[in-house]
N, CA, C and O atoms as CSV, one atom per row, in Angstrom:
chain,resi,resn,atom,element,x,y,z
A,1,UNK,N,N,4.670,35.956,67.969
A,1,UNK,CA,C,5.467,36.227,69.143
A,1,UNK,C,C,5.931,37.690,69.109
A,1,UNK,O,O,6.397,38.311,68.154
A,2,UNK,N,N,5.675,38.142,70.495
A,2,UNK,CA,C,6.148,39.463,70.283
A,2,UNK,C,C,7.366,39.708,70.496
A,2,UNK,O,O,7.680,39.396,71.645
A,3,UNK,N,N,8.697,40.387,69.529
A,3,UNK,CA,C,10.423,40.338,69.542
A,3,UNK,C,C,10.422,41.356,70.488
A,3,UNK,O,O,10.972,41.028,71.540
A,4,UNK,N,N,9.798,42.957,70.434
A,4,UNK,CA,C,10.692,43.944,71.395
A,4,UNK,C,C,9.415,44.640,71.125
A,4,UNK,O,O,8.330,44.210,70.731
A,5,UNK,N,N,9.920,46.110,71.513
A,5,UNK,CA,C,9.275,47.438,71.344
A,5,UNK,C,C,9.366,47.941,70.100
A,5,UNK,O,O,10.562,48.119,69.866
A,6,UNK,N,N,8.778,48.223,69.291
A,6,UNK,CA,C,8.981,49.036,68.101
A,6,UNK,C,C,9.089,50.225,68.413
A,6,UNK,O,O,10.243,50.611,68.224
A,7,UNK,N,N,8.241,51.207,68.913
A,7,UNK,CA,C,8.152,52.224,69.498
A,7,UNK,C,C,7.826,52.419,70.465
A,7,UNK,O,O,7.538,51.491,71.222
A,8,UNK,N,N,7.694,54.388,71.028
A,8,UNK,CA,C,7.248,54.667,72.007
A,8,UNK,C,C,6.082,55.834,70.928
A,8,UNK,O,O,6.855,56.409,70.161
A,9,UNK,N,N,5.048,56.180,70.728
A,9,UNK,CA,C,4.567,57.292,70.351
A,9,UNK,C,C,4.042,58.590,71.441
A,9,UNK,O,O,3.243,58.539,72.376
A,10,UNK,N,N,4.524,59.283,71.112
A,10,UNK,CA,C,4.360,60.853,71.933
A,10,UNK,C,C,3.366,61.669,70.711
A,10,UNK,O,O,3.599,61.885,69.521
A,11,UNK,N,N,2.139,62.014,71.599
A,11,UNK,CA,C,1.145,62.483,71.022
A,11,UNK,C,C,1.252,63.989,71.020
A,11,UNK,O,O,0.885,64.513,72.072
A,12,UNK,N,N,1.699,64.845,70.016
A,12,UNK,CA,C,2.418,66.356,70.046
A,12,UNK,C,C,0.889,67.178,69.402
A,12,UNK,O,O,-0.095,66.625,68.910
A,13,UNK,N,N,1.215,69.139,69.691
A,13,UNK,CA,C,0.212,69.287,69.203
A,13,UNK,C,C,0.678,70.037,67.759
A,13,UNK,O,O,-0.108,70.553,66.964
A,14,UNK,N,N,2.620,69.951,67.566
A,14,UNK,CA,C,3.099,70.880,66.704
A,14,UNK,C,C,4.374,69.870,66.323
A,14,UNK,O,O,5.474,70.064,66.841
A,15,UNK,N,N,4.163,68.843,65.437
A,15,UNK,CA,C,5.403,68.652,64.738
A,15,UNK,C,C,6.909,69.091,65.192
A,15,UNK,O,O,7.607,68.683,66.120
A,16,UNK,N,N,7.141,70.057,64.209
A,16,UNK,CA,C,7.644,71.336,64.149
A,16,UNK,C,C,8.476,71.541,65.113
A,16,UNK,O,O,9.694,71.366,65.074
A,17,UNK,N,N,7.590,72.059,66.341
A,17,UNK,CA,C,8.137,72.723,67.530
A,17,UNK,C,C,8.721,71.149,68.251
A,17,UNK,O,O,9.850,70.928,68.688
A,18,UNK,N,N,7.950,70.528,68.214
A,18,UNK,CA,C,8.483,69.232,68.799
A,18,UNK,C,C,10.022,68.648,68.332
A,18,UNK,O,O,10.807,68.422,69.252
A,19,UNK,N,N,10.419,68.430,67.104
A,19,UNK,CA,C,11.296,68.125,66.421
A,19,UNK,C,C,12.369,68.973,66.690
A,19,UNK,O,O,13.556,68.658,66.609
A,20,UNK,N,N,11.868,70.181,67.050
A,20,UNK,CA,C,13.233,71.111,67.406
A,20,UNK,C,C,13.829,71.198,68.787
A,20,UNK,O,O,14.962,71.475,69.180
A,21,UNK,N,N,12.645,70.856,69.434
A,21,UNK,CA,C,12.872,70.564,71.122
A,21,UNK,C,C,13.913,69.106,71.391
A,21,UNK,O,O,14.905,69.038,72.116
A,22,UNK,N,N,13.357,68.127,70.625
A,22,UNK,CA,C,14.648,66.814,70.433
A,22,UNK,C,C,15.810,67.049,69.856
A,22,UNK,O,O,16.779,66.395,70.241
A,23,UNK,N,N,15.967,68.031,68.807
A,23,UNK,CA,C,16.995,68.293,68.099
A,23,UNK,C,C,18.099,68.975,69.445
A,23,UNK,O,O,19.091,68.352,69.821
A,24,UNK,N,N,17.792,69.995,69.885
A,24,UNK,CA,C,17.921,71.471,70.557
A,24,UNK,C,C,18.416,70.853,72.055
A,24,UNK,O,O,19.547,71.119,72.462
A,25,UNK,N,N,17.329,69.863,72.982
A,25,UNK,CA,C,17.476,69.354,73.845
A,25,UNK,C,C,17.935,68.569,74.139
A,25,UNK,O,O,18.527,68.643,75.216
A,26,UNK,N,N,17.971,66.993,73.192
A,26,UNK,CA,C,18.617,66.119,73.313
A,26,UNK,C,C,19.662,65.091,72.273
A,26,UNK,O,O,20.236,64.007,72.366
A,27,UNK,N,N,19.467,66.330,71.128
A,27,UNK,CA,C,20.581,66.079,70.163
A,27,UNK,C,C,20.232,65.129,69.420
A,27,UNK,O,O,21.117,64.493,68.846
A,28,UNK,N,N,18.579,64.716,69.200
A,28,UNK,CA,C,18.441,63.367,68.504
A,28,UNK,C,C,17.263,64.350,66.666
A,28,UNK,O,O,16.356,65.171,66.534
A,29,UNK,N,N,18.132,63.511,65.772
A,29,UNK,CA,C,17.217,63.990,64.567
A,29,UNK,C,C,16.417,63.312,64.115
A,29,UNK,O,O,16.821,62.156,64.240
A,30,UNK,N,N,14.919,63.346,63.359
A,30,UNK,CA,C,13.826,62.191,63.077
A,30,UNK,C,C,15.196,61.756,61.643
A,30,UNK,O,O,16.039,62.490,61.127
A,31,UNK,N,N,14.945,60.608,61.457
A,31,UNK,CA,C,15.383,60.388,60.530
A,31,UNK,C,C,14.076,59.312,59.189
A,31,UNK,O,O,14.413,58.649,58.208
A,32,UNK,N,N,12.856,59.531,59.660
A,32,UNK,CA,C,11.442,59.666,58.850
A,32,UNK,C,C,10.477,60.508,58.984
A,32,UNK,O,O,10.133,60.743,60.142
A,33,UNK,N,N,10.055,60.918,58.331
A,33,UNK,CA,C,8.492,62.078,58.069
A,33,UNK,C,C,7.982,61.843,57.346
A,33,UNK,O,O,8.430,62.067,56.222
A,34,UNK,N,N,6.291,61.040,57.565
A,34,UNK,CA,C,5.199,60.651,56.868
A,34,UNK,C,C,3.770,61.172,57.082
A,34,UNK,O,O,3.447,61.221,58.269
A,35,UNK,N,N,3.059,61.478,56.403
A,35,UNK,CA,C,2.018,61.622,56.747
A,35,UNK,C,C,1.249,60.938,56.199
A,35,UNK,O,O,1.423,60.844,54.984
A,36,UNK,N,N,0.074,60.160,56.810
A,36,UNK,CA,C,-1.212,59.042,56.659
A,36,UNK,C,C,-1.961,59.767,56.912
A,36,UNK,O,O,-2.150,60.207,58.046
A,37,UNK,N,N,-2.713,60.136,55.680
A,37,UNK,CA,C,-3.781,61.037,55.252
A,37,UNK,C,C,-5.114,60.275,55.661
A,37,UNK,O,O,-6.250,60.745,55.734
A,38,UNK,N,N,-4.638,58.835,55.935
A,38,UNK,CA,C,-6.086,57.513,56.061
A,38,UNK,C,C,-6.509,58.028,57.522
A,38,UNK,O,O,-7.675,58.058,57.916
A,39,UNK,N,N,-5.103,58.530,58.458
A,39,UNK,CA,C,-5.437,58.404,59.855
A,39,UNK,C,C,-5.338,59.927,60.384
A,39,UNK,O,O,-5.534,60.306,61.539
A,40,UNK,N,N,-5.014,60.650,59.347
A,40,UNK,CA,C,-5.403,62.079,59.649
A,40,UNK,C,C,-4.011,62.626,60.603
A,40,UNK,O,O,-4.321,63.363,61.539
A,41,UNK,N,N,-2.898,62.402,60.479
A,41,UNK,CA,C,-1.763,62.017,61.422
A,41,UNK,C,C,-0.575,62.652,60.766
A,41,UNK,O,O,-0.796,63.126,59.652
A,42,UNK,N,N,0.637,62.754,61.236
A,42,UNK,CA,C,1.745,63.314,60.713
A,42,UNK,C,C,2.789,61.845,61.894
A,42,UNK,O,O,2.428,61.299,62.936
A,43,UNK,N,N,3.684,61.731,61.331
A,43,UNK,CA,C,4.292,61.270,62.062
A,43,UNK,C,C,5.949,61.732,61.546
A,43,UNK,O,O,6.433,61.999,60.446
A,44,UNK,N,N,6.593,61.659,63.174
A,44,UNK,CA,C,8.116,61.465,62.759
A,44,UNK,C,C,8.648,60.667,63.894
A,44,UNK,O,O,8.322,60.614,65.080
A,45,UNK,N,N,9.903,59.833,62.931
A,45,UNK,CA,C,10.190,58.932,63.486
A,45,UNK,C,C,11.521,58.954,63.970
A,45,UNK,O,O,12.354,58.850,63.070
A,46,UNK,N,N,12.142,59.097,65.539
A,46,UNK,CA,C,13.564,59.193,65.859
A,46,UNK,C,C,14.233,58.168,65.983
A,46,UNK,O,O,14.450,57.958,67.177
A,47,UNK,N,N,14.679,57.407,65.318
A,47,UNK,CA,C,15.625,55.823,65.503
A,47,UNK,C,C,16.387,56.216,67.179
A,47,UNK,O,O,16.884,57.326,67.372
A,48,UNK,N,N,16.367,55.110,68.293
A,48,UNK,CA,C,17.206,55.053,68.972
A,48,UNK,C,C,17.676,53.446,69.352
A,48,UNK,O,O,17.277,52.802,70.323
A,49,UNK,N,N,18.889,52.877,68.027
A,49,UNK,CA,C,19.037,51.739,68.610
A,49,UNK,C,C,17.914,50.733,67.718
A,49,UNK,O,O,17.512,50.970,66.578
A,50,UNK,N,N,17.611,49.779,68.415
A,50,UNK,CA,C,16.507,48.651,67.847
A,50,UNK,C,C,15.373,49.402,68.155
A,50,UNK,O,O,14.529,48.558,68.456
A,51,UNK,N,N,14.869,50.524,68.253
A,51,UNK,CA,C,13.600,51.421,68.886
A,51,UNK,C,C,13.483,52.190,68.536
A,51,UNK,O,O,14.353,52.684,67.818
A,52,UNK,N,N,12.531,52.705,68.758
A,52,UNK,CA,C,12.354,54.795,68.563
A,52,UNK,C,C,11.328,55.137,69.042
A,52,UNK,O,O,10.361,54.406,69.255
A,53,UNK,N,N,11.468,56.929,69.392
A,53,UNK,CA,C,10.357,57.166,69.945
A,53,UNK,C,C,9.614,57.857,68.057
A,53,UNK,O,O,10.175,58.109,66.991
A,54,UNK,N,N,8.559,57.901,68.396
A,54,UNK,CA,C,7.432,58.542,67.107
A,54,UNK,C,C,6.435,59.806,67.826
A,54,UNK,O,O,5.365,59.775,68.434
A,55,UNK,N,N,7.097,60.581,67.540
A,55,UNK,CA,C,6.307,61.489,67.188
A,55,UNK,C,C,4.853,61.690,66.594
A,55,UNK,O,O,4.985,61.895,65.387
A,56,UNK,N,N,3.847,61.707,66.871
A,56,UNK,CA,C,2.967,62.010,65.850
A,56,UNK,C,C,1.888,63.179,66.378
A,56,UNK,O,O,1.704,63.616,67.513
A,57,UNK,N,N,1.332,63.468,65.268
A,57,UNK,CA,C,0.695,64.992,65.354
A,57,UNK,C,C,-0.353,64.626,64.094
A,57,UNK,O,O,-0.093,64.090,63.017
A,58,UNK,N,N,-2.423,65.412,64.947
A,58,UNK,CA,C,-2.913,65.733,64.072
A,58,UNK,C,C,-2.599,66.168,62.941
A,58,UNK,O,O,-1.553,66.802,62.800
A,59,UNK,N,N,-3.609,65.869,61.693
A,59,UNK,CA,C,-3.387,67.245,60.615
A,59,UNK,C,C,-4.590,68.057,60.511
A,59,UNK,O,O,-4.765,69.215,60.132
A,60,UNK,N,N,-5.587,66.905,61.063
A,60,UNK,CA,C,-7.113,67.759,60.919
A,60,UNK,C,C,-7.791,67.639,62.565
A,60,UNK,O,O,-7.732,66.758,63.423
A,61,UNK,N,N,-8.239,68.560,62.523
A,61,UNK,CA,C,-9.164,68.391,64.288
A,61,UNK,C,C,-10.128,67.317,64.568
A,61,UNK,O,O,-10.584,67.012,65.670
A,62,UNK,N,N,-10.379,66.777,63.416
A,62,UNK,CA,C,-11.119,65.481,64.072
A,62,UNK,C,C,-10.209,63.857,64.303
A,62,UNK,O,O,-10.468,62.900,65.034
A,63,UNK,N,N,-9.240,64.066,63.460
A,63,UNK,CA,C,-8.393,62.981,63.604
A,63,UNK,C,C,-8.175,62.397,64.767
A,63,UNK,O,O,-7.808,63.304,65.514
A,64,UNK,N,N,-8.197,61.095,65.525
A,64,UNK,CA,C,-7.898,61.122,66.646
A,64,UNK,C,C,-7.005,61.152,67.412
A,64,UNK,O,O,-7.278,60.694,68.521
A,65,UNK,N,N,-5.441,61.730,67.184
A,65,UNK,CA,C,-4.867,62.113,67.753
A,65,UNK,C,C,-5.044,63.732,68.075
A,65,UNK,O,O,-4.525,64.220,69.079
A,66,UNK,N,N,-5.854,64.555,67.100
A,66,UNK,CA,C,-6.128,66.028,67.695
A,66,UNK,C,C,-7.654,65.806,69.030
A,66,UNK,O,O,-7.876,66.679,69.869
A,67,UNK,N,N,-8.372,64.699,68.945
A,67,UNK,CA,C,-9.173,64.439,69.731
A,67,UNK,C,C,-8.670,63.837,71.175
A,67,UNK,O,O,-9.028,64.002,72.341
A,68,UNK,N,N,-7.820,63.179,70.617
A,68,UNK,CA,C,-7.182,62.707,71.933
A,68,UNK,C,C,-6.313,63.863,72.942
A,68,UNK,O,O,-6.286,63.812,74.172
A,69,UNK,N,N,-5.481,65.116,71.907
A,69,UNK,CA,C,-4.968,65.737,72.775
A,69,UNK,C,C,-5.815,66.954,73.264
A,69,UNK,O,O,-5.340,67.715,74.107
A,70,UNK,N,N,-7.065,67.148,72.747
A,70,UNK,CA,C,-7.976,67.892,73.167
A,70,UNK,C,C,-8.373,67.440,74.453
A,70,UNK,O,O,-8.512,68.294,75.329
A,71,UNK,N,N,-8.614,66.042,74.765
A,71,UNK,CA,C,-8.924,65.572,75.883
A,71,UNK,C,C,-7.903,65.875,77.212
A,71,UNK,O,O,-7.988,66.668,78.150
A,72,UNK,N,N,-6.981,64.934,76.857
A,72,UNK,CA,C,-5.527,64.865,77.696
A,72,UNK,C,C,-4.526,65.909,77.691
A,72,UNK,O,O,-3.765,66.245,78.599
A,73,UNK,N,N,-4.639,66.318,76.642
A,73,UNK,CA,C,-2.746,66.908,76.232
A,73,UNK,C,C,-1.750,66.111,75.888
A,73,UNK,O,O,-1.793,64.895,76.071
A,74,UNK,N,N,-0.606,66.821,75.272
A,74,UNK,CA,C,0.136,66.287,74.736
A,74,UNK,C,C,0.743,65.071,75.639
A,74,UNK,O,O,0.617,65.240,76.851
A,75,UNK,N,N,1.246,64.129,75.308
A,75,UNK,CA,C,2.152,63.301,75.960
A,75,UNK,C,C,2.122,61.515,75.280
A,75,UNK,O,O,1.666,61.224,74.174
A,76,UNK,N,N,2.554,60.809,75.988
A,76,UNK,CA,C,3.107,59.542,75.459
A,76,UNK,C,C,0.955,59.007,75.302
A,76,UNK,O,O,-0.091,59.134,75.939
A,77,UNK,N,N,1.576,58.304,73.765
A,77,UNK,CA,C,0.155,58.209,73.235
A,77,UNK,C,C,0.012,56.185,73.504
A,77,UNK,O,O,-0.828,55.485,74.069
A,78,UNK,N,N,1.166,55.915,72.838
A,78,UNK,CA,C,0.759,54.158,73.161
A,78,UNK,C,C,2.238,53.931,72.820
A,78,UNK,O,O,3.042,54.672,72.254
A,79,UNK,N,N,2.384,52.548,73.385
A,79,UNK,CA,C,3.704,51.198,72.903
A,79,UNK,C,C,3.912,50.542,72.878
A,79,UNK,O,O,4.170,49.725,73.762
A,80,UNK,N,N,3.944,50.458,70.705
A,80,UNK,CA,C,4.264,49.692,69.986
A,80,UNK,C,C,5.128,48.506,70.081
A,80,UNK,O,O,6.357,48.552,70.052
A,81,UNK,N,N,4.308,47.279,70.214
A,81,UNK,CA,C,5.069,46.108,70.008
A,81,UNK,C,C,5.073,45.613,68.810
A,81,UNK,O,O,4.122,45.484,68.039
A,82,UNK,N,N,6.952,45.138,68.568
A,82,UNK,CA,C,7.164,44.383,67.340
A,82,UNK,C,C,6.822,42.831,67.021
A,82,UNK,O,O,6.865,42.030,67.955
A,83,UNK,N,N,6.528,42.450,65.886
A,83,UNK,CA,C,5.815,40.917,65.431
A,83,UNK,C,C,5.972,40.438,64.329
A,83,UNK,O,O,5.557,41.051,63.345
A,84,UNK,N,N,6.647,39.151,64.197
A,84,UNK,CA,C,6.978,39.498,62.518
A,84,UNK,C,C,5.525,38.812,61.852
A,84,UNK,O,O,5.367,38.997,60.645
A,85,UNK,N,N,4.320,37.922,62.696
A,85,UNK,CA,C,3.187,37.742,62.064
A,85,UNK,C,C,2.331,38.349,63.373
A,85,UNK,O,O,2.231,38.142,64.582
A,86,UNK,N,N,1.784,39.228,62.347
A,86,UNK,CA,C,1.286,40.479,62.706
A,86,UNK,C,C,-0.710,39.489,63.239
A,86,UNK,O,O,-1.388,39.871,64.193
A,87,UNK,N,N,-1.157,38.182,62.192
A,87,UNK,CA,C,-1.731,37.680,62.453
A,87,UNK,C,C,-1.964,37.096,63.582
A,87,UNK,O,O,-2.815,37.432,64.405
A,88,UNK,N,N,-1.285,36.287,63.645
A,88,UNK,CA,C,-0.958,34.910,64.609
A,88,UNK,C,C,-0.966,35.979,66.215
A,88,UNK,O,O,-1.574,35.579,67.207
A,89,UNK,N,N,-0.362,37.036,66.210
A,89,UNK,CA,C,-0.214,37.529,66.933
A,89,UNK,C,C,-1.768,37.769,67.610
A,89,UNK,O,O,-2.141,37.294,68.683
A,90,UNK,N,N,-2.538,38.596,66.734
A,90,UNK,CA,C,-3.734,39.585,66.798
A,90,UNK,C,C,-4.667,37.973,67.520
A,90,UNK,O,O,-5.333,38.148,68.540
A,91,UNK,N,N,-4.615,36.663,66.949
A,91,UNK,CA,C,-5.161,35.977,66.912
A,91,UNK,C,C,-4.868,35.354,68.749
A,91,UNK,O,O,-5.752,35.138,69.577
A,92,UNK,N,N,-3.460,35.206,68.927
A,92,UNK,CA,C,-3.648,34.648,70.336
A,92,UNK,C,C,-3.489,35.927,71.178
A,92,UNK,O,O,-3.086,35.600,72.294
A,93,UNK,N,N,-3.686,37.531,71.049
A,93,UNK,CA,C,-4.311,38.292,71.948
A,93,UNK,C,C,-5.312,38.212,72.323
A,93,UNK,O,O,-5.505,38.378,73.527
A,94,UNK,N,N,-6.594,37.863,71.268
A,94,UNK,CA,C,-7.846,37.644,70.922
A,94,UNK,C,C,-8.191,36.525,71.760
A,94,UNK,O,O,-9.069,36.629,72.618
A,95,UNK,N,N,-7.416,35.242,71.518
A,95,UNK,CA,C,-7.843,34.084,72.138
A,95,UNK,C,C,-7.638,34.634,74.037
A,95,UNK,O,O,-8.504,34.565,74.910
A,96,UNK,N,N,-6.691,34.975,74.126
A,96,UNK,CA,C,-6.174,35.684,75.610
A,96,UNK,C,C,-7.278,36.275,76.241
A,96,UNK,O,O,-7.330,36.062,77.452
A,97,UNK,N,N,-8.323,37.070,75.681
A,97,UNK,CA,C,-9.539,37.680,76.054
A,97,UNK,C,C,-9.466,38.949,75.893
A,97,UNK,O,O,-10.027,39.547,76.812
A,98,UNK,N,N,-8.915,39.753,74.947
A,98,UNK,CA,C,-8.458,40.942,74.597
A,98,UNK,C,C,-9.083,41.640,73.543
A,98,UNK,O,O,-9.107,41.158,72.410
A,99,UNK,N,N,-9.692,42.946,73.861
A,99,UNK,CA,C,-10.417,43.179,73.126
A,99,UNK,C,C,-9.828,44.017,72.125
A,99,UNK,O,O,-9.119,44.944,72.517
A,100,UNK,N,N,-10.034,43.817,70.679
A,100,UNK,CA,C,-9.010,44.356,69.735
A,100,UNK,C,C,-9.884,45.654,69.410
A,100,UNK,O,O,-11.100,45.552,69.245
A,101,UNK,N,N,-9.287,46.750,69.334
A,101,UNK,CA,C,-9.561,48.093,68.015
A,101,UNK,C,C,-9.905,47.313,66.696
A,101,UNK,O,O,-11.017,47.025,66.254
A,102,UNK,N,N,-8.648,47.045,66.179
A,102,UNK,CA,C,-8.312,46.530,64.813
A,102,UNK,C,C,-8.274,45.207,65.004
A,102,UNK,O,O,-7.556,44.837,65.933
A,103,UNK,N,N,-9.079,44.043,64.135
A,103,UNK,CA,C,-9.534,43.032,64.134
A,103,UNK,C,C,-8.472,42.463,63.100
A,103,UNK,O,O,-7.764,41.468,62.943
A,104,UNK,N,N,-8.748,43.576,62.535
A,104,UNK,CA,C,-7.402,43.050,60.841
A,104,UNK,C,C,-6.899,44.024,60.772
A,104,UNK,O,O,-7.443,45.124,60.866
A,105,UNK,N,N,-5.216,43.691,60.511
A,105,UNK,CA,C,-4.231,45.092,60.452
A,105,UNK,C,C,-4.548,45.949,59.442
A,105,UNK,O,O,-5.000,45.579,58.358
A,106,UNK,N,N,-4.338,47.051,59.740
A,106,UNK,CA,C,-4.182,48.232,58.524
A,106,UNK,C,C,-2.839,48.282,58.158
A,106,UNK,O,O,-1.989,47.534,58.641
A,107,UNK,N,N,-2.561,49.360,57.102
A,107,UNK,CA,C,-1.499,49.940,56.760
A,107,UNK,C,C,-1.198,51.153,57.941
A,107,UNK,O,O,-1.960,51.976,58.448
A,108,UNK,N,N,0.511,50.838,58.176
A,108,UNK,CA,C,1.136,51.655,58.810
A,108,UNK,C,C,2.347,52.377,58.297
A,108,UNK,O,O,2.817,52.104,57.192
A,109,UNK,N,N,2.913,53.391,59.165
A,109,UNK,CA,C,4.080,54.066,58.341
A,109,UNK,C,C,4.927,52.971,58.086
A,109,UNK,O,O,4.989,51.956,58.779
A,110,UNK,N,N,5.877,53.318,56.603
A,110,UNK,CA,C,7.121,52.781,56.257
A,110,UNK,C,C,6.657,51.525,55.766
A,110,UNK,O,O,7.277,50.466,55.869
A,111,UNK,N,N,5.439,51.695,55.177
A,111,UNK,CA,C,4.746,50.277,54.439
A,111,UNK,C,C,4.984,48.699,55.803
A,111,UNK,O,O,5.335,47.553,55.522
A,112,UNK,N,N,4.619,49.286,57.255
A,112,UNK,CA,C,4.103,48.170,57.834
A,112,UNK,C,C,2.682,47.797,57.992
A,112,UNK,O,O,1.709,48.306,57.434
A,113,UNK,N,N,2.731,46.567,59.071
A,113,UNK,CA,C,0.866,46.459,58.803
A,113,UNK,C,C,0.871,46.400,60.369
A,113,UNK,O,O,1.649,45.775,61.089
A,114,UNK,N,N,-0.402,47.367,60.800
A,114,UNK,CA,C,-0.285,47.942,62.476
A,114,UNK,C,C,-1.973,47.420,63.134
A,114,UNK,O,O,-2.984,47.673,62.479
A,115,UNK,N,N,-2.015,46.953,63.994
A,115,UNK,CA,C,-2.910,46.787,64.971
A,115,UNK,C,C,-3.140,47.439,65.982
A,115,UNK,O,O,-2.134,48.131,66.136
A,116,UNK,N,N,-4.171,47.750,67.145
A,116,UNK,CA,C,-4.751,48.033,68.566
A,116,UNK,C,C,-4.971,47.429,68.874
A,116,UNK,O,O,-5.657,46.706,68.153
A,117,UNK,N,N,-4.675,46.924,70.365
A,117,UNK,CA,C,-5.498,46.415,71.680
A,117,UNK,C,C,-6.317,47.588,72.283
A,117,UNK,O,O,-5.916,48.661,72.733
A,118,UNK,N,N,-7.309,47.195,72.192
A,118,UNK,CA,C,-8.239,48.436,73.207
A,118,UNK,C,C,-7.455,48.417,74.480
A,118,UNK,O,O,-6.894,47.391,74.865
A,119,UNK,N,N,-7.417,49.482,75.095
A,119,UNK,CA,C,-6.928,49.496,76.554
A,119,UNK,C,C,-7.731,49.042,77.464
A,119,UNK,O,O,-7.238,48.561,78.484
A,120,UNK,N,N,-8.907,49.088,77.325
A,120,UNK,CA,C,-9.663,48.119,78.711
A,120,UNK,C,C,-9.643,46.667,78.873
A,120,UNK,O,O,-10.395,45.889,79.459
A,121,UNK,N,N,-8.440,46.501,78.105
A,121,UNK,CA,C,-7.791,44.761,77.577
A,121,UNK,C,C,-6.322,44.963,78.568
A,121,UNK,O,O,-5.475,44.097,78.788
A,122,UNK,N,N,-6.339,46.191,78.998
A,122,UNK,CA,C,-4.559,46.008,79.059
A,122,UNK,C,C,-4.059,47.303,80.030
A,122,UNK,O,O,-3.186,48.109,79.708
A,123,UNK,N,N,-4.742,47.306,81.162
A,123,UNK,CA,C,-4.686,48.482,81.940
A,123,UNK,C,C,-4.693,50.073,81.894
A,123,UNK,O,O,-4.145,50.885,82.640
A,124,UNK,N,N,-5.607,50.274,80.616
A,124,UNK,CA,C,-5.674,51.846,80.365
A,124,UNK,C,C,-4.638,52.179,79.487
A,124,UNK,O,O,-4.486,53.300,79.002
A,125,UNK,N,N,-3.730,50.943,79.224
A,125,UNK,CA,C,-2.511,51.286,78.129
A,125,UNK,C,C,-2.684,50.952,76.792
A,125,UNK,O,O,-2.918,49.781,76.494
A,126,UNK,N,N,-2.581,52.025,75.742
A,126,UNK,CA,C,-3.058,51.360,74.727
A,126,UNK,C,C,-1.624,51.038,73.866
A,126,UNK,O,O,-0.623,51.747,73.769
A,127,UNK,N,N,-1.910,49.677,73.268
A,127,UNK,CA,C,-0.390,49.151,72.586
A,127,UNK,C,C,-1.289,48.784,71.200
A,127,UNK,O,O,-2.459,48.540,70.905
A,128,UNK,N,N,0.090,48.913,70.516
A,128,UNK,CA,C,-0.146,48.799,69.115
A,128,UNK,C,C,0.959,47.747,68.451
A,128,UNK,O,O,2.142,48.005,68.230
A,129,UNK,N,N,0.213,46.395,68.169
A,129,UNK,CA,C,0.917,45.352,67.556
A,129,UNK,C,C,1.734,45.841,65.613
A,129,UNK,O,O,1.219,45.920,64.497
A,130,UNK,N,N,2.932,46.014,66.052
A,130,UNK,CA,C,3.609,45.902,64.249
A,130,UNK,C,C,4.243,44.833,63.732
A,130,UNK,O,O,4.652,43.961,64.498
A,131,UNK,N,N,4.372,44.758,62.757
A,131,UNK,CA,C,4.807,43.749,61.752
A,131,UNK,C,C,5.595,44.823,60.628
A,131,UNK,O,O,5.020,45.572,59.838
A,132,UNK,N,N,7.004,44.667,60.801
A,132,UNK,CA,C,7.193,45.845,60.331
A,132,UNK,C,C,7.835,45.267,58.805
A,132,UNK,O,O,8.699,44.419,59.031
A,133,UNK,N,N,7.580,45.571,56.967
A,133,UNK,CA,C,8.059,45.225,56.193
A,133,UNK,C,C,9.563,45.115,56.269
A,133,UNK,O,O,10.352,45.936,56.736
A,134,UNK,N,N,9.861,43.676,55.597
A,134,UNK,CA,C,11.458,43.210,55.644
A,134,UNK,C,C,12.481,44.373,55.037
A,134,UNK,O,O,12.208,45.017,54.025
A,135,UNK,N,N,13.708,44.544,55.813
A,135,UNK,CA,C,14.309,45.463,55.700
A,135,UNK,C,C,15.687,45.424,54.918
A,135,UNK,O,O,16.355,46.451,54.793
């Protein structure tokens, strides 16, 4: 069952400059910075509440978030729904007629386990099922 939103991710092309624009503009600080070397990615994470938005940013040009903003540009990348069985979940999207990215979760930041719905499952929007480790 899906509980809420986990996130919002905003697809940046500079960390950095980004983090200072939230700081500067709207007074909010990441309060995580990880990088997943598996997904070629930087992420930071701004708590707002039961939510946050995430930041994330290439590290290498083929990664697909530097591919993706080569295409598009920067802006809101996908959103993350929360699950506490990350399975069961993937399983009645699947049954629903939904075509998955990720068949079986990977590892995600903050030691969760993260999924895709392809977007041609879900109106051009791409969402990402979490299961986020007990806190």
């Amino acid at each position: 069952m899906i509980k809420g939103i986990d996130h919002v991710a905003v697809a940046v092309e500079n960390i950095d400059e980004a983090l200072d624009i939230f700081a500067k503009v709207l007074g909010l600080e990441a309060e995580h910075r990880e990088v997943i070397a598996s997904y070629g990615v930087e992420v930071a994470t701004i708590r707002l509440g039961n939510t946050a938005i995430e930041l994330v940013c290439g590290t290498t040009p083929d990664s697909p978030i530097s591919k993706y903003i080569a295409r598009r540009g920067p802006g809101i990348h996908h959103i993350a729904l929360e699950t506490d069985d990350i399975q069961a979940e993937l399983a009645r999207v699947k049954e629903n007629g939904a075509d998955l990215i990720d068949v079986t979760p990977r590892d995600g930041k903050e030691q969760s386990r993260v999924a895709f719905i392809h977007p041609r499952s879900t109106g051009r929007i791409l969402y990402e099922l979490v299961q986020n480790r007990k806190r």
